[in-house]
N, C-alpha and C positions, 0 to 999 in steps of 0.2 A: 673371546672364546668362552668365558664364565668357569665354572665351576663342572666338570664333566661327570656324567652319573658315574655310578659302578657298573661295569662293562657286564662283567662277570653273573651279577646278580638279575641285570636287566635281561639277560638272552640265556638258553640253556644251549647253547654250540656243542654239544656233544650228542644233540638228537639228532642233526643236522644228516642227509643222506650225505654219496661219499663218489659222486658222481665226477669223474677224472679226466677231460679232452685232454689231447694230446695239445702241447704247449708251443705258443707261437712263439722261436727262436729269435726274431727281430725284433721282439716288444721289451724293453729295460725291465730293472724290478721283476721281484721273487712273485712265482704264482701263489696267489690266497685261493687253498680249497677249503670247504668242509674239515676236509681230514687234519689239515696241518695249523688251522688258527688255535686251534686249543692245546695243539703239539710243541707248534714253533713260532708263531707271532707271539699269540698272549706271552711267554715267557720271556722272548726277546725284548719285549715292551719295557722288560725291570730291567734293562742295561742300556737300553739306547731307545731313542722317538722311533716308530714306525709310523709311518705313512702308506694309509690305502687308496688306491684310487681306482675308483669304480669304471669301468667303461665297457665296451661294446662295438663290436664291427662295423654295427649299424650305425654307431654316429660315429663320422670323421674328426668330429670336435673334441669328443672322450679321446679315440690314439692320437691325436694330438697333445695333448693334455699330458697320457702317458709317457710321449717323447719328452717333451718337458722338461718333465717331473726325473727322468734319467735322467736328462744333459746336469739337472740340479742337485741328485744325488750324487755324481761325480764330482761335481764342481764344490761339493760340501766334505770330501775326503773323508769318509766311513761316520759323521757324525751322526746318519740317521738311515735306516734301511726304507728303501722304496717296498712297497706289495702292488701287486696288483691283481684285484680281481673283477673275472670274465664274466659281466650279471647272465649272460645266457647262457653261460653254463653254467653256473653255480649259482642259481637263480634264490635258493635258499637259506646261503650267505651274503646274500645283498638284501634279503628281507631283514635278519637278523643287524644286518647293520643299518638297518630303517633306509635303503636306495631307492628315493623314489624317480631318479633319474637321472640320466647321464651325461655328464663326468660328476662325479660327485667323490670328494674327497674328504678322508677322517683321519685324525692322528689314533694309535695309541702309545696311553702313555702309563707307565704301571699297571699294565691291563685295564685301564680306563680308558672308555673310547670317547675321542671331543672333534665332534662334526668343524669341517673349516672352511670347503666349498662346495657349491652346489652350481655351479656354472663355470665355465672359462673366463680365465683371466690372463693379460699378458703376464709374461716371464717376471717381470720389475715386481710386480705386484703378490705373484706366488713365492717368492723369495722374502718377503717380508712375512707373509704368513709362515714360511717354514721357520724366520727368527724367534718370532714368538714359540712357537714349537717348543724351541730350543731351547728358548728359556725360560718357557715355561716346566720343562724337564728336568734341565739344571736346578730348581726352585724345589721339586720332590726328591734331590740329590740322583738324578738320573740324567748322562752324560753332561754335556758341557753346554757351556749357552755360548751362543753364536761368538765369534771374530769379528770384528769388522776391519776388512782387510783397506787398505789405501791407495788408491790410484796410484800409477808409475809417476802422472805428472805432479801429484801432491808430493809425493817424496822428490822427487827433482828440487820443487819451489821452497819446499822446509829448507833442504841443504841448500841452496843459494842464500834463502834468508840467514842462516846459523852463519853464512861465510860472507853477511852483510852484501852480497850481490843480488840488492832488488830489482835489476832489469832482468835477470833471468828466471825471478822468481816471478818477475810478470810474465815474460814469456809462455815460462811453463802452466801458470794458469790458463793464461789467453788458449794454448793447445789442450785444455783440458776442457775448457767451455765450446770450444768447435766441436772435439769428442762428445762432449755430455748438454747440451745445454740450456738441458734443464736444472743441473746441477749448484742446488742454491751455496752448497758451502764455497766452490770454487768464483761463483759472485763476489760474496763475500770479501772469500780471501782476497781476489784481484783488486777489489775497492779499497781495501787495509794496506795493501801492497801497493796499491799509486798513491796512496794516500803518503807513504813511508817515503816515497820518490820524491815527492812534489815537497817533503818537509827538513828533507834529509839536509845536515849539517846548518841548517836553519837556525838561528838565534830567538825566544817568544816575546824579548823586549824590543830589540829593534826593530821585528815587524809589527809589530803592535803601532810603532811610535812613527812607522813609514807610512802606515795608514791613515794615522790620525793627521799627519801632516800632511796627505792628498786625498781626500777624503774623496776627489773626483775619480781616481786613479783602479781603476776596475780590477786591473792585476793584483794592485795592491793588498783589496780589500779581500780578492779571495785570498790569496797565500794566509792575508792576518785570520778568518776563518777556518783556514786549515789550520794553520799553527793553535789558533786557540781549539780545536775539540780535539787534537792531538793531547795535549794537553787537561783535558776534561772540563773547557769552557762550552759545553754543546748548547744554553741557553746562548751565550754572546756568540758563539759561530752562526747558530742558527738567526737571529736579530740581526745580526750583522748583513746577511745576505737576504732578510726579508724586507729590511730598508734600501736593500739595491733595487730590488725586483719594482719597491711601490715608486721610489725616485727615476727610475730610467726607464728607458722606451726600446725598443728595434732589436739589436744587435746585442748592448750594453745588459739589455733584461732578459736577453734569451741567454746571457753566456752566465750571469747571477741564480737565472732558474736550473738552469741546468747543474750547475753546482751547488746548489742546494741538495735537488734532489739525489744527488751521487754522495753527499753527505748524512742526506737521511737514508741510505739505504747501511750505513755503517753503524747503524742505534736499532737495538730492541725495539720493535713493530709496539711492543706493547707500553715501550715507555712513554709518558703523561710531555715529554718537554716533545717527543716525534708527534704525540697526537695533536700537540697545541699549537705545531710547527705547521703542521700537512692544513691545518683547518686556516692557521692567517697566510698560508702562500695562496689556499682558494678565493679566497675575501680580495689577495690584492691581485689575483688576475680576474676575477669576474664579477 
């Protein structure tokens, strides 16, 4: 969002006519006239985020937009006031807030106004722009910066873990990834959490020394892979199971790929031993 001008200095809103329709009772959010941004927004600005949103009868996209933006005001329990204002009626106040079309949306924030849409966006998406808002306000000491509140199923799977009960703490992921699933933390978590299953009351000498003594032994080799980047061997987990993939064929190399890759998905994208890892698992299939 950058750096927002000075609201105040950029517009003179007090020349503004004072032209008043009677207010649509079904639309969320405080009506923005003329009369009352210099009254009651601008001031409101120094104790909490406003949010304006431009719209019009004309486009079904804009009161769309405006329902939205209610359902998220409510859903944000008084941390930021919705506005809304009518460009066709208050055609004067949408020049002043530079509207060159609709839905177009603007924070204020200390009487400083910082443009943030100019198009429709789904809900996931306008929720993150109102964080920033948020904290970005909180940053000028005006309200609070966001919560970030925690899925029912995350809090289920925490307390199973805390009470060492990792099959319910997979479960409760697994219901969280059907609900969400695009949700990379609960990936994550479930891969760390099978990962805690498959190693659990495990010993790291003796499977170490179970593999080394059947080095044909497929189950073996993965447990000793898991065990070792449990542990924080992720070069020797990952070698381990990139010498399965290049020695065996059919069955044996699809169940070594496969567990590879559900081990690399538990390492930082950006770490040097996943990029060296992803680049010799391609070399040994193609």
């Amino acid at each position: 969002m950058g750096n927002p001008p000075n609201f105040a200095r950029a517009v003179d809103l007090s020349s503004l006519g004072k032209a008043k329709p009677a207010p649509n009772p079904h639309m969320p959010g405080l009506e923005v006239t003329s009369a009352n941004v210099t009254a009651e927004f601008l001031p409101l600005s120094t104790t909490k985020p406003v949010i304006v949103i431009a719209w019009s009868m004309r486009s079904p996209e804009s009161v769309e937009m405006v329902q939205t933006l209610g359902a998220l005001e409510s859903s944000y329990k008084g941390s930021w006031v919705l506005g809304r204002l009518d460009v066709d009626a208050h055609p004067q106040v949408a020049q002043a807030f530079q509207t060159k079309s609709v839905p177009f949306a603007l924070a204020l924030i200390g009487q400083q106004m910082v443009p943030l849409l100019e198009k429709s966006y789904p809900e996931a998406q306008i929720r993150l722009v109102i964080d920033k808002v948020l904290t970005l306000a909180a940053e000028q000491g005006i309200g609070a910066a966001p919560v970030e509140l925690s899925e029912p199923e995350e809090d289920e799977a925490m307390a199973a873990l805390e009470a060492g009960d990792y099959k319910s703490a997979e479960a409760a992921y697994k219901k969280l990834i059907a609900r969400k699933p695009a949700n990379s933390f609960a990936k994550l978590s479930l891969a760390q959490t099978q990962l805690l299953i498959r190693t659990d009351g495990l010993d790291l000498s003796r499977v170490i020394k179970a593999a080394s003594d059947n080095p044909r032994d497929i189950a073996a080799q993965l447990q000793a892979a898991d065990m070792e980047i449990v542990n924080g061997g992720v070069d020797a987990a990952f070698n381990r199971l990139l010498h399965l993939v290049r020695e065996n064929a059919g069955d044996e190399r699809s169940k070594a790929r496969e567990h590879l890759l559900g081990l690399f998905a538990l390492v930082d994208p950006s770490d040097p031993r996943l990029v060296a890892a992803r680049n010799a698992l391609a070399s040994a299939l193609f």
